[in-house]
N, C-alpha and C positions, 0 to 999 in steps of 0.2 A: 580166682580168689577175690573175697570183696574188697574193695574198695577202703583204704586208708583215711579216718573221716578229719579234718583238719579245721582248725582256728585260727585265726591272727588278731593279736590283740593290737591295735593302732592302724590307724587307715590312711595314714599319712605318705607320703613320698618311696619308704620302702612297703608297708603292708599293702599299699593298691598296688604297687607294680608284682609283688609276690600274688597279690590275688588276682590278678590277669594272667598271670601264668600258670595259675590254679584251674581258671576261669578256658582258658583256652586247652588246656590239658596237660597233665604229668599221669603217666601210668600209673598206675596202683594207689592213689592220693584223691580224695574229693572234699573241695571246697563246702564247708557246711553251716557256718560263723566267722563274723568279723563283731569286734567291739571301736569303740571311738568317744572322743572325748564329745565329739558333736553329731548326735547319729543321726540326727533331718540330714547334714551336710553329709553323714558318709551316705547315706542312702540315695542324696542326687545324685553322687559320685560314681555310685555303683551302676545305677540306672544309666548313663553314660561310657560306662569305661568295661562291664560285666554283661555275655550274655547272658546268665543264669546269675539273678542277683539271691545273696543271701540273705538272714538275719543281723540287723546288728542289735546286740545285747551287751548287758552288761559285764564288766571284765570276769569278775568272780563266776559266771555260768558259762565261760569259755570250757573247762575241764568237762562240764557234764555233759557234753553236746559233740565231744571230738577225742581222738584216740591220741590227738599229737597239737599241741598248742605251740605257736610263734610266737614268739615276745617279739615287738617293732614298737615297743610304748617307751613314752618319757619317763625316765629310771627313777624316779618319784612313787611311781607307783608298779613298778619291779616288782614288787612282793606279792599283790593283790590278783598279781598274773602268776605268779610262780607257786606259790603255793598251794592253789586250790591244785594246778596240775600237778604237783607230785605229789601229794597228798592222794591224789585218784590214781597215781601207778601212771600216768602219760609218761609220753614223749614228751620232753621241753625242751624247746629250737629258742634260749635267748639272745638278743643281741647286746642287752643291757649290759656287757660282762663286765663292766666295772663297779655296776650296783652287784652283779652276782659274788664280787670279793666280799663284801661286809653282808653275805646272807648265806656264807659255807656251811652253812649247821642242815639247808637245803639240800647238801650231797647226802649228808647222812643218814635225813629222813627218803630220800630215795633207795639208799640199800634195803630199808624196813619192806617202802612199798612198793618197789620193783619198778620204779618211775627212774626213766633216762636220760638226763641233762645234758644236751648237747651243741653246745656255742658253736654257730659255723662258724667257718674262716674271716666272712666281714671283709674288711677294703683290705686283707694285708695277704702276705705271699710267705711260699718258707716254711710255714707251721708244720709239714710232714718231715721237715730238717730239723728244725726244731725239737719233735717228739721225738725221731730216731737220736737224734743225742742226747737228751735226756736221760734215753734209756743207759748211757754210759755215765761219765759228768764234764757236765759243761761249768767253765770258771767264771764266765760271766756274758752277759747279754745288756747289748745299750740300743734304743733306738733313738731317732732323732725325726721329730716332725715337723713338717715347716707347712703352714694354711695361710690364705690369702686370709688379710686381716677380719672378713666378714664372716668368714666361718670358725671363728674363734669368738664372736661378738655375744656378751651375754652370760660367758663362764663365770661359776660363781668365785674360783680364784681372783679372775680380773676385777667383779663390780665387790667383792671384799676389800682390794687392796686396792679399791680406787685408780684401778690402769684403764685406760680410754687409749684405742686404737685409731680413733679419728685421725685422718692425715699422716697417718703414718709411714715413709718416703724409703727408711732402709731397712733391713732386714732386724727385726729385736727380739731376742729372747725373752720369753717371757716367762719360763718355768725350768727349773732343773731340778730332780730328786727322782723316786722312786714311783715305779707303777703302778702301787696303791697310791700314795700320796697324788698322782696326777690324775689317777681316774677319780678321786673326790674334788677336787677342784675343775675337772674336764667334764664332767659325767655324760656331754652330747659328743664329743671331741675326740678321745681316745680309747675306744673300748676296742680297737685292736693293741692297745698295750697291756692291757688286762689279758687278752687272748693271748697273747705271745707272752705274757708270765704264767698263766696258766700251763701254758704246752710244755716250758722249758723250765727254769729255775724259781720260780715264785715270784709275787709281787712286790717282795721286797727289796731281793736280792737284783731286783731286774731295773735297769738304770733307763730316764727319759729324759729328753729335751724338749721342749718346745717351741717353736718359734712362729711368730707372725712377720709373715713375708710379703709385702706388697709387690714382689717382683715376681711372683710365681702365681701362676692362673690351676693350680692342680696341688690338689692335698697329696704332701709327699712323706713318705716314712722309707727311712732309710734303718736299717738291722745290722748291727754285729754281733756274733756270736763267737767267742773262743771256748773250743772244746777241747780234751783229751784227740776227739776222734778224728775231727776235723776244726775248720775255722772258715766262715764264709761269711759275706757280706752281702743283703740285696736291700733293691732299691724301687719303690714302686710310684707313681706317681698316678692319683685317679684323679679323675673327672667329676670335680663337686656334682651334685646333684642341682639342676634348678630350681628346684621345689624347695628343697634344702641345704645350702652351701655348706653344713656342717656337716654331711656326709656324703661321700662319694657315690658315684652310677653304681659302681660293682658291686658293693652291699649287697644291695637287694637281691642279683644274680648270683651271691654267695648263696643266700638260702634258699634262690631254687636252686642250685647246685647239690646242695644239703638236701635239699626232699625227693630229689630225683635216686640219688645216693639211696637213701633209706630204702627203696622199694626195686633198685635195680638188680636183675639177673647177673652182672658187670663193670664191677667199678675198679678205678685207675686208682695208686697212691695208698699210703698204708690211713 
């Protein structure tokens, strides 16, 4: 069979490591575009990091170039990625999923064009527990997330309400409310809370925490869930990224996770 032809839109910390895995091989999947906000710089990057370097272009020629487009961009520009792909009937693998809450109207234009929006899992765990209770009902879901205070730096909730994490010695909340409401003020931060309302009970209903913790070296998200079916608690702890402390190693290994998934003979998990 041919070949899966593939996009990523961002070249940043998760899209170069997703395009090295592209780069080095996934069966049934080929690397054919990347776009970037600085494409000389993605281009020495690739020249460095890809034996088979691509094109980079611009976001909006991602869909006409590839069967299956990767969002890994700054949720700012979300739409400019998502829309030309379902609009062309793609595959759309985004990560952005708390800009995907305020762009829903995108699932609908998908039934029309036979395009398939599919958020991997991202740094969190659970989501196959999640979706199987769903399927009954679940009374409520809380996460709690606690980041070393540099990977929280910059949210547009904190430089609104004037909170400076500078020096900051014990653990401080810094957000409590609802999965919408924190994926607008988080938008780099928590888009596994957007996932995890998604799978289970909605962004609304789905309760978050936040904390800046100077005492923890690993972005951590802690899940309750109380169901009819069952009732389970997990706990995950990743490994900020270097590149980018605002999100963790596994990210990236989520979506190739996800792309290997799409094309295998064999897969694990509903």
């Amino acid at each position: 069979m041919p070949n899966l032809t593939v996009a990523i839109a961002g070249f940043g910390a998760i899209g170069a490591t997703v395009a090295e895995h592209l780069d080095r091989g996934i069966e049934g999947l080929a690397l054919v575009a990347v776009s970037a906000r600085d494409a000389d710089a993605a281009r020495a990057r690739m020249a460095g990091r890809l034996a088979r370097p691509v094109p980079v272009v611009p976001l909006g020629d991602l869909a006409a170039r590839a069967e299956l487009v990767v969002e890994c961009a700054p949720a700012a520009v979300f739409r400019a990625v998502a829309e030309p792909a379902v609009r062309a009937g793609r595959i759309f693998l985004p990560l952005s999923v708390g800009a995907l809450l305020d762009h829903l109207d995108l699932v609908e234009l998908a039934r029309t064009t036979g395009a398939r929006i599919l958020p991997p899992t991202g740094a969190l765990l659970g989501l196959d527990a999640v979706r199987a209770a769903a399927e009954g009902t679940i009374r409520s879901v809380r996460m709690v997330t606690r980041k070393p205070p540099a990977g929280l730096a910059g949210a547009p909730y904190l430089v609104e309400r004037g909170i400076t994490l500078d020096r900051l010695e014990a653990p401080l909340r810094i957000f409590e409310g609802s999965a919408r409401e924190g994926a607008k003020g988080f938008p780099a931060n928590v888009n596994v809370a957007a996932a995890l309302a998604l799978a289970g009970i909605g962004p609304d209903r789905t309760r978050l925490e936040i904390w800046a913790d100077p005492t923890v070296t690993r972005n951590t998200h802690r899940i309750e869930v109380e169901a009819e079916e069952a009732s389970f608690t997990m706990t995950i702890a990743n490994v900020p990224s270097a590149e980018n402390p605002r999100t963790g190693r596994l990210t990236a290994l989520s979506v190739v996770a996800a792309l290997r998934r799409l094309t295998a003979p064999f897969a694990v998990g509903t």
